[in-house]
Phi, psi and omega in degrees: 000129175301098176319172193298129187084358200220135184260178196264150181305131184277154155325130146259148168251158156220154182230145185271137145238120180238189196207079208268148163239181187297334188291133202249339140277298209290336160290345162288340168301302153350272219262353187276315182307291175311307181276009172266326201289298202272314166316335168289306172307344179102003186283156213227356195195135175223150200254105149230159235268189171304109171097007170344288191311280153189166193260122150273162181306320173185191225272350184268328173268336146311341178252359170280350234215327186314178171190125185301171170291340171272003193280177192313291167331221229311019163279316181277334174307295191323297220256344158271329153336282167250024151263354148269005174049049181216157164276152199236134155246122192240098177299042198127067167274113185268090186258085174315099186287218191274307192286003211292289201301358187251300135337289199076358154255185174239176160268170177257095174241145173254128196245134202241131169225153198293200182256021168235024183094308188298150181284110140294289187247178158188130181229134205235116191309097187273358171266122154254115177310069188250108214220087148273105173277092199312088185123348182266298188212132186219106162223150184226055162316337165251040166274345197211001201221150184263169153277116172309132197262330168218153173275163183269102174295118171342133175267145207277143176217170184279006161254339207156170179261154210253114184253127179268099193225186201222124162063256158300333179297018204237000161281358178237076177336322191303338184295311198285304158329316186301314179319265195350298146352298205246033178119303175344124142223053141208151170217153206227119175231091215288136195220170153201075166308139187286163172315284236282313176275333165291332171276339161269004161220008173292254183337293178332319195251003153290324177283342194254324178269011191248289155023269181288313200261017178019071177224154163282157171241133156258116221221070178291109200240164167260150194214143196111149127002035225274300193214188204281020165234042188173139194210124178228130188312325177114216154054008205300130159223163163222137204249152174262191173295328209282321180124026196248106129006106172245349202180150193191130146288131145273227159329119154100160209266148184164187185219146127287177177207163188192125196265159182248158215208054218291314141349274247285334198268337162324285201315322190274313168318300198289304159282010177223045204277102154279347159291341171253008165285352188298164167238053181294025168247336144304298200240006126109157179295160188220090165238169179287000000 
C-alpha cells in the first residue's frame, strides 16, 4: 500500500517485437529472453506478437508445425510464466483445437496466462486475413485456419481489464466497441502486419480504435525477415486513451514499454463520454 501523500506506482507493461521464423526454438529462445528482460524491469504483463511461436514458409508446414493448448510450447510458455511472476499475452498460437482430426485445420489463437502459469483466456481470431494486393501481398488464412465463433469479455489483469483480439481484427471498430462495452480498458492487437499494409494503415487505425473505445491499445508486432518470402512491418506501439503514441519499438526484436494509467483513462472518459452518447436506436447495439 502506497504511503499517505505518495501516489502509487502505475502498472507497467511491455511489448515485444520479434522476428519469428518457421524454427520454433530459437524463437522460444527469443521471446523467452524478452520476457525475464521485462520482468527484471518490473513489468507486471508482457505483450508478445501474432506468431510468437513461429511464421511458416507455407500453409502445409504451418499446419505441420501447430501444436494444441496442452502441448510442449505452452507448457513451457506456462513455466515461464511463473517463474518471472508475470501475465503472458501470447498473441497468436497457431492451435490445434478439438476438431484438429476431422478438420485438419487450426485456429489463430490468443492466450492469455496469469503470473502462476495458468491459462485465463484463449480468444480464436474471428476476422481471417484473406487479402490480394496485386503483385504486393496475397494471403488467404482461411485456407487452413478456422474461424472464432466469439469474442472473449474482457479479463480482469494486474494493468487493467484486457479485451482480446488478433491482427485483421484492428479493421473491424465493431470489435472494439463490442470490448469497450463489456468493460475493456486495454485492448490488445498482438499482430504481424505485411510492409505494404502496415505503412499505410498500421498506426492510423490503431490510433482510431484507442479513439473511439478511449481504451489503451497495446500492439505487439513482428517485424523483419521471418523467411525468404515474408517480410514484416513492425512498428510494436502503445496508444493512450486520448489517441497519443507513449511507447514505440524501433527496428529489430526488442521491448517497449508502458505504464497504464487508469486516472488518467477515467478522467478521458469523463470529458469526452462517447460511450454513453451512442446512439443504438439507430444504428442498432455493438456487444458481446
Amino acid at each position: 500500500q502506497a504511503m499517505e501523500g505518495r501516489p502509487s506506482l502505475k502498472p507497467l507493461v511491455a511489448v515485444g517485437q520479434v522476428t519469428s521464423t518457421p524454427d520454433k526454438e530459437l524463437n522460444f529462445v527469443a521471446c523467452s529472453g524478452l520476457v525475464r528482460e521485462a520482468a527484471h524491469r518490473g513489468a507486471c504483463l508482457v505483450f508478445l506478437p501474432e506468431g510468437f511461436d513461429y511464421i511458416g514458409l507455407n500453409p502445409a508446414q504451418t499446419l505441420s508445425l501447430a501444436e494444441g493448448l496442452d502441448g510442449d510450447l505452452m507448457r513451457r510458455y506456462s513455466q515461464l510464466a511463473r517463474e518471472c511472476g508475470v501475465w503472458l499475452s501470447l498473441g497468436g498460437f497457431h492451435e490445434r483445437g478439438r476438431d484438429w482430426p476431422t478438420t485438419q485445420r487450426i485456429y489463430n489463437c490468443h492466450v492469455l496466462l496469469d503470473s502462476a502459469g495458468s491459462l485465463v483466456a484463449a480468444y480464436r481470431k474471428t476476422h481471417l486475413c484473406d487479402v490480394e494486393l496485386e503483385g504486393r501481398v496475397s494471403m488467404k488464412e482461411s485456407s487452413f485456419t478456422n474461424p472464432g465463433t466469439e469474442i472473449v469479455a474482457p479479463v480482469d489483469t494486474p494493468a487493467g481489464k484486457l479485451g482480446l483480439s488478433i491482427c485483421y481484427d484492428l479493421r473491424f471498430p465493431e470489435l472494439s466497441l463490442a470490448l469497450r462495452g463489456a468493460g475493456a480498458e486495454i485492448l490488445t492487437y498482438p499482430s504481424a502486419f505485411t510492409f505494404p499494409t502496415g505503412s499505410a494503415h498500421w498506426e492510423v487505425l490503431l490510433r482510431a480504435r484507442a479513439i473511439e473505445s478511449q481504451c489503451y491499445v497495446v500492439a505487439a508486432a513482428q517485424s523483419g525477415q521471418n523467411h525468404e518470402h515474408r517480410t514484416s512491418y513492425g512498428h510494436t506501439l502503445v496508444v493512450d486513451p486520448w489517441g497519443a503514441v507513449v511507447a514505440q519499438c524501433s527496428e529489430g526484436t526488442g521491448l517497449c514499454y508502458a505504464e497504464i494509467d487508469l486516472d488518467y483513462l477515467r478522467r478521458v472518459r469523463r470529458q469526452i463520454p462517447v460511450h454513453a452518447h451512442r446512439r443504438p436506436d439507430l444504428y442498432g447495439p455493438v456487444g458481446l
